[in-house]
C-alpha positions as CSV (number, residue, x, y, z in Angstrom):
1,X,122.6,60.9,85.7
2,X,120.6,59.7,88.2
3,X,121.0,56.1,90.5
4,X,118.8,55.6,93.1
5,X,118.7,52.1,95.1
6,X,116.9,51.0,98.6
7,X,118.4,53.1,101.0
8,X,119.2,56.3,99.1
9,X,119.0,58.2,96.1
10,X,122.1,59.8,94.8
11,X,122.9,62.9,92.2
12,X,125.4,62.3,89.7
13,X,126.0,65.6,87.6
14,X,128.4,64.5,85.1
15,X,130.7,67.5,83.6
16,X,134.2,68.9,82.6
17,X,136.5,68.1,85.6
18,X,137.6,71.8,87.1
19,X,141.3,72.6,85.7
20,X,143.7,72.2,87.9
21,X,144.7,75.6,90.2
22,X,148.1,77.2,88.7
23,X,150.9,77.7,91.3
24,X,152.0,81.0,92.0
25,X,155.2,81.9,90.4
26,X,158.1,82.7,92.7
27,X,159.0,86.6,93.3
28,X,162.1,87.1,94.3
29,X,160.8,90.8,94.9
30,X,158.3,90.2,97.3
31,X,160.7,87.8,99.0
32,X,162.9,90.6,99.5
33,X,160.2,92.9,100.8
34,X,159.4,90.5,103.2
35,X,162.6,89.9,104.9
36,X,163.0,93.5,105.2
37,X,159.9,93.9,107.0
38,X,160.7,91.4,109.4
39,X,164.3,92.9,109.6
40,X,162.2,95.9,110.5
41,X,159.8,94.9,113.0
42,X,162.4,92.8,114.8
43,X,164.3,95.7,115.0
44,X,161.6,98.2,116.2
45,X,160.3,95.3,118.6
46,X,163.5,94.4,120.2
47,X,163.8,97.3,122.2
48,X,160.2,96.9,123.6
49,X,160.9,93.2,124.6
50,X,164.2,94.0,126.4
51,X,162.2,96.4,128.7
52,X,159.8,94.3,129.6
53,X,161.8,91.6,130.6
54,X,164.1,93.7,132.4
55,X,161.5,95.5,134.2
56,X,160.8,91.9,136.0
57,X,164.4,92.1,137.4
58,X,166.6,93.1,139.8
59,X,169.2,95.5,140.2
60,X,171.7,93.0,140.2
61,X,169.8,91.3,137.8
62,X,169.6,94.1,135.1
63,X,173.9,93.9,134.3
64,X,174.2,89.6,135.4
65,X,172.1,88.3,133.4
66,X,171.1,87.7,129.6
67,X,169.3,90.8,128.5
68,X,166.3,89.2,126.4
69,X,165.3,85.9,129.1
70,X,164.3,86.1,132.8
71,X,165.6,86.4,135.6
72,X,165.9,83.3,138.3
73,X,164.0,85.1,140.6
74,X,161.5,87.8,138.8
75,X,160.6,90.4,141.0
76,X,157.8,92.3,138.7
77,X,155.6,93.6,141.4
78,X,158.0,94.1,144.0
79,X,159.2,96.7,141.1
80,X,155.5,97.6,140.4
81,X,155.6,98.8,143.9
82,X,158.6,100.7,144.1
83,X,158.0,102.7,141.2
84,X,154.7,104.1,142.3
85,X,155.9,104.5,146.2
86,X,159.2,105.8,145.7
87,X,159.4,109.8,146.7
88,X,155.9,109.5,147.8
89,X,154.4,107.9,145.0
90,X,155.4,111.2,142.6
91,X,155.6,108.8,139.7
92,X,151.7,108.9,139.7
93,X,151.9,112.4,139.4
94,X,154.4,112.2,136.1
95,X,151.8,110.1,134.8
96,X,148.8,112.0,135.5
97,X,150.8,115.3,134.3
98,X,151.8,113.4,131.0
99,X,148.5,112.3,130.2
100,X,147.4,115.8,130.9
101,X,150.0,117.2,128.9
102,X,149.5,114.8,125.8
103,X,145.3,114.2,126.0
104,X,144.7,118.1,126.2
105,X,147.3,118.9,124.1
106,X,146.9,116.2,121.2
107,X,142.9,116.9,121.6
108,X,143.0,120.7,120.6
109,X,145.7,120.1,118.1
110,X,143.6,117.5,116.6
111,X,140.5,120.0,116.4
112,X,143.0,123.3,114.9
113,X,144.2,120.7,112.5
114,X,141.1,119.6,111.1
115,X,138.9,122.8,111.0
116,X,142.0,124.3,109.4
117,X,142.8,121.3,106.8
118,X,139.5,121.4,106.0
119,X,139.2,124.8,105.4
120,X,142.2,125.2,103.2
121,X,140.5,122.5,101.5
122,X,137.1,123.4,100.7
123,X,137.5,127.3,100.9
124,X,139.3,128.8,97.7
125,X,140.3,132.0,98.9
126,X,143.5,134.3,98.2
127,X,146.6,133.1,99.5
128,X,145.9,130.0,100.5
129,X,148.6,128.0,98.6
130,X,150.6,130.3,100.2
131,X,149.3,130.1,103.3
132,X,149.9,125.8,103.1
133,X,153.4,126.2,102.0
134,X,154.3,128.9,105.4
135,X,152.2,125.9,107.7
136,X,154.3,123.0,105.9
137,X,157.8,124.8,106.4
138,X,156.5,124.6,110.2
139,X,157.1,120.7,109.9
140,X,160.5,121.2,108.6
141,X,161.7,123.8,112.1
142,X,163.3,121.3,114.4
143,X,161.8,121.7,117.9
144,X,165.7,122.4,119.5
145,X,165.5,125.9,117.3
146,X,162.1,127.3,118.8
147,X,162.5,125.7,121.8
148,X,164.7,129.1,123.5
149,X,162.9,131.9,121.7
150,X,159.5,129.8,123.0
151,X,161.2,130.2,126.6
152,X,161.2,133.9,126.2
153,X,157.4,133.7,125.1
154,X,156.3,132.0,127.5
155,X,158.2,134.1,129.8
156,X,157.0,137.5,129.0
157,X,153.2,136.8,129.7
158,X,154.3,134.8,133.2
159,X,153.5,131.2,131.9
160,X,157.5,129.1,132.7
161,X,157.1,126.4,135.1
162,X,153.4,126.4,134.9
163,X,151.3,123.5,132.6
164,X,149.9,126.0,129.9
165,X,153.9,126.6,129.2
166,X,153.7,123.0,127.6
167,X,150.1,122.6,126.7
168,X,150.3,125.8,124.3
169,X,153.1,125.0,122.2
170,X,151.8,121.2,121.9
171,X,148.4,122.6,121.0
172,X,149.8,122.9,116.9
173,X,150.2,120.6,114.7
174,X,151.8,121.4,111.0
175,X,151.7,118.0,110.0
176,X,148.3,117.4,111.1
177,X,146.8,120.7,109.1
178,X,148.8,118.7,105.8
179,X,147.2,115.5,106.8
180,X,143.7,117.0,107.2
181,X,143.4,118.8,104.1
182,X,144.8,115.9,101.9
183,X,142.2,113.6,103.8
184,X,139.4,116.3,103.1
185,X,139.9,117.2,99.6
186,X,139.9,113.2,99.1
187,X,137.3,111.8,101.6
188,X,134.8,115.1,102.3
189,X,132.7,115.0,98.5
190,X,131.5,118.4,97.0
191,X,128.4,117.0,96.5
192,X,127.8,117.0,100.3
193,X,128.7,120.1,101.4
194,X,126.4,121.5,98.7
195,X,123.1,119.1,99.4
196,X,123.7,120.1,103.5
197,X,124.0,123.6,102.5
198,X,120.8,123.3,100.3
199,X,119.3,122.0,103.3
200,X,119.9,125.0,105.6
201,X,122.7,123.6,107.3
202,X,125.6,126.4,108.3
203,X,129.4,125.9,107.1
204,X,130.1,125.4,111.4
205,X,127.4,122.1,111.6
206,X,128.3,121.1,107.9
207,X,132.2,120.5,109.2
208,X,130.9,119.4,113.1
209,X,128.3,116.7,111.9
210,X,129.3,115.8,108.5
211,X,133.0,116.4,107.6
212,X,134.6,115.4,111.0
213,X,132.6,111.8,110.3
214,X,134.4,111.3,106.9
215,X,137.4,112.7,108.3
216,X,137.6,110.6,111.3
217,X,140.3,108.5,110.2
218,X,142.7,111.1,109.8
219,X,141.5,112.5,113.4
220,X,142.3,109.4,114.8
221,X,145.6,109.3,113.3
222,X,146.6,113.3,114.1
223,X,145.9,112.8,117.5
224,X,147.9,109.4,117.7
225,X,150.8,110.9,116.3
226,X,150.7,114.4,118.3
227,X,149.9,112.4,121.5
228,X,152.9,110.1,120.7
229,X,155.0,113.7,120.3
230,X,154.5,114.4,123.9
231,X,154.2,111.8,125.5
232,X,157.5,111.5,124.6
233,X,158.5,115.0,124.2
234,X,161.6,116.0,126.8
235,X,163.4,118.8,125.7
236,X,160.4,121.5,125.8
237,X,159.4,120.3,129.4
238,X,163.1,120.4,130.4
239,X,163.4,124.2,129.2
240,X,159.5,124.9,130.6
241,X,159.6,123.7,134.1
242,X,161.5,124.1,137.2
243,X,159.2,122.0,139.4
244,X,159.1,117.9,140.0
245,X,155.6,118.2,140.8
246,X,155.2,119.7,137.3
247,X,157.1,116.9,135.4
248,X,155.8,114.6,132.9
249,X,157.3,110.7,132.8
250,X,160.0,111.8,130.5
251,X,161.8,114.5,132.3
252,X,160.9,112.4,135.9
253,X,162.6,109.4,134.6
254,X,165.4,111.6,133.5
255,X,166.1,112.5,136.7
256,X,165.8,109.3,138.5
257,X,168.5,108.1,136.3
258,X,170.7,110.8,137.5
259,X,170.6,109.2,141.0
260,X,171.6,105.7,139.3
261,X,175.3,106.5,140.1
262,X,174.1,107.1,144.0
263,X,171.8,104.8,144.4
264,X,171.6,101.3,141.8
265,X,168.2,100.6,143.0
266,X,167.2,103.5,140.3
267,X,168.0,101.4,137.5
268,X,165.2,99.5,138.0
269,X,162.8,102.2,138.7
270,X,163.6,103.9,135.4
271,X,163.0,100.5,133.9
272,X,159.9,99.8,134.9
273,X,158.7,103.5,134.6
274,X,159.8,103.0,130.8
275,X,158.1,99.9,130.7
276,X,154.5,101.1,132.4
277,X,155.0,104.3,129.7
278,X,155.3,102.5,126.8
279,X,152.5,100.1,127.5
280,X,150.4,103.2,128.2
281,X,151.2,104.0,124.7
282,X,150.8,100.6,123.1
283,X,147.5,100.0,125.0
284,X,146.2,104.1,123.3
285,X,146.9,102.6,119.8
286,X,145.3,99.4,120.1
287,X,142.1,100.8,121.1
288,X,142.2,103.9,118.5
289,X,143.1,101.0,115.5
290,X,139.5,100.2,114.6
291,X,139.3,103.8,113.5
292,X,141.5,102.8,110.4
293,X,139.9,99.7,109.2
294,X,136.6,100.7,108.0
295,X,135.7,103.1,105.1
296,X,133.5,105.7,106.7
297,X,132.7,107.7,103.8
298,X,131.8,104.4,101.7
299,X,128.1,105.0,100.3
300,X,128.2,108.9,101.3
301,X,127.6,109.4,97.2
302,X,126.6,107.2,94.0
303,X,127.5,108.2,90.9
C-alpha cells in the first residue's frame, strides 16, 4: 500500500507481524558454572591485587593497614626507586638474568618441541608410540627428583654457577612435544605436505615455512607456558648457582626476604620486586594473546 500526500511519499508494506522473540529458559547449570568461574577468577586475581596495592606502601604500612585498599600516604615510586638502587641497583641484573634465563630458554624449547611434535606426527616410523609414551612420562618426573642428579651433570662437564647450568635443562619441554604433535596431526593437513613436496620443496622448508604457520598457535602457547616455568622456576637456580650476580628474580627476592628479620625496609623491596615480576609476566601474555584468536590454518584446503 502506498500513501503519498504534499510533502512526502510513504511505503506501507503490509504483512504478518514478526512473532514475538521466546525467552531463554533458566539453567540452573550454567548458573552454577558461572559462579564458579567467578569464584575462580576472584580467587586467582586476589593475590595479584594485594601486591599491587601493597607495593604502593610502606613498611609500616604493609602490617597497619587493610591489605586490599591504600595506604594514607602511597609511596609507589619512592619504592620504585629503592628496588632498583638497592645493592647497587642488582635487581636490574635479576631481571635481565631472568629474561635471559626464560626468553632463551622458552625460545629453544619452543623450537625442539615443535620440530619434534611434528615429527612424531607426520613421520610413521618404528617406535614412535613408544618413543611419545618415554617423552610423556617426562611430564609426570617432578622437577625436585632430577634436580640433584642434574647437579652432578652439570657438574662433571664444569657448567654449576654458570648460565648454561640453567638454560640447558629449561631448553626441554615434554609437555610442549605432546602439545605440538596433537596441534600438528589436527592443524598441519596431509594434503599440504604432499602438494609442497610435489613442488620441490624439502621436509626442512615444508615444516620452516608451512607447518610452523599453522602451528603458530601452539608455539605461542609452548613458549608462554615454558617461559612462565622459569620465570618462576626457584629450586633449579637455587641448586645451580652460587653467585648473586647470576641470580634470576626468584632466588634474588628470596634472599632479600631473608634480610626482612634485619632490616623491615626489605619487606617492601620484595613486594614491589613481586609486583614489577608479575606485571612483566602479565604484560608477555597480553601481547602474545592475538596469537590465539584467529584460525591460521582456515582456507589452507577445500574439500
Amino acid at each position: 500500500m502506498v500513501s503519498s500526500n504534499r510533502n512526502s511519499t510513504t511505503l506501507v508494506v503490509l504483512g504478518r507481524p514478526e512473532a514475538p522473540r521466546r525467552r531463554r529458559a533458566f539453567e540452573p547449570g550454567s548458573v552454577v558454572v558461572n559462579f564458579a568461574l567467578v569464584i575462580a577468577a576472584v580467587y586467582f586475581a586476589l593475590p595479584l591485587v594485594w601486591v599491587l596495592i601493597a607495593a604502593t606502601k610502606s613498611p609500616g604500612d604493609l602490617f597497619g593497614t587493610f591489605g586490599l585498599w591504600f595506604s594514607d600516604s602511597p609511596q609507589a615510586w619512592a619504592n620504585l626507586q629503592a628496588l632498583f638502587t638497592q645493592d647497587g641497583g642488582i635487581f636490574t641484573r635479576w631481571l635481565v638474568n631472568s629474561v635471559i634465563y626464560s626468553g632463551a630458554g622458552a625460545l629453544v624449547a619452543m623450537i625442539l618441541a615443535a620440530a619434534c611434535g611434528y615429527a612424531i606426527a607426520k613421520f610413521p616410523f618404528r617406535g614412535r608410540e613408544t618413543l611419545f609414551s618415554i617423552i610423556l612420562g617426562g611430564v609426570l618426573v617432578p622437577a625436585t627428583v632430577i634436580a640433584l642428579p642434574l647437579y652432578f651433570l652439570m657438574n662433571e662437564v664444569g657448567l654449576v654457577g654458570t648460565y648454561w647450568s640453567v638454560l640447558l635443562p629449561s631448553m626441554v619441554s615434554p609437555f610442549g612435544v605432546y602439545l605440538a604433535r596433537i596441534h600438528a596431526t589436527s592443524s598441519v593437513p596431509d594434503e599440504v605436505i604432499e602438494a609442497a613436496r610435489l613442488d620441490g620443496a624439502g621436509e626442512i622448508r615444508i615444516f620452516s615455512t608451512i607447518a610452523t604457520r599453522m602451528m603458530m598457535p601452539a608455539m605461542v602457547t609452548i613458549f608462554l607456558f615454558q617461559f612462565v616455568t622459569i620465570w618462576n622456576n626457584y629450586l633449579l637456580p637455587l641448586v645451580m648457582l652460587d653467585e648473586t650476580t647470576t641470580f634470576p628474580v626468584t632466588l634474588g627476592l628470596t634472599l632479600w626476604n631473608g634480610q626482612t628479620q634485619r632490616d623491615p625496609m626489605f619487606y617492601a623491596l620484595v613486594v614491589a620486586g613481586s609486583a614489577v615480576s608479575v606485571i612483566l609476566l602479565v604484560v608477555l601474555m597480553s601481547s602474545l594473546q592475538r596469537f590465539w584468536r584467529a584460525d591460521l590454518t582456515a582456507g589452507a584446503t577445500k574439500g
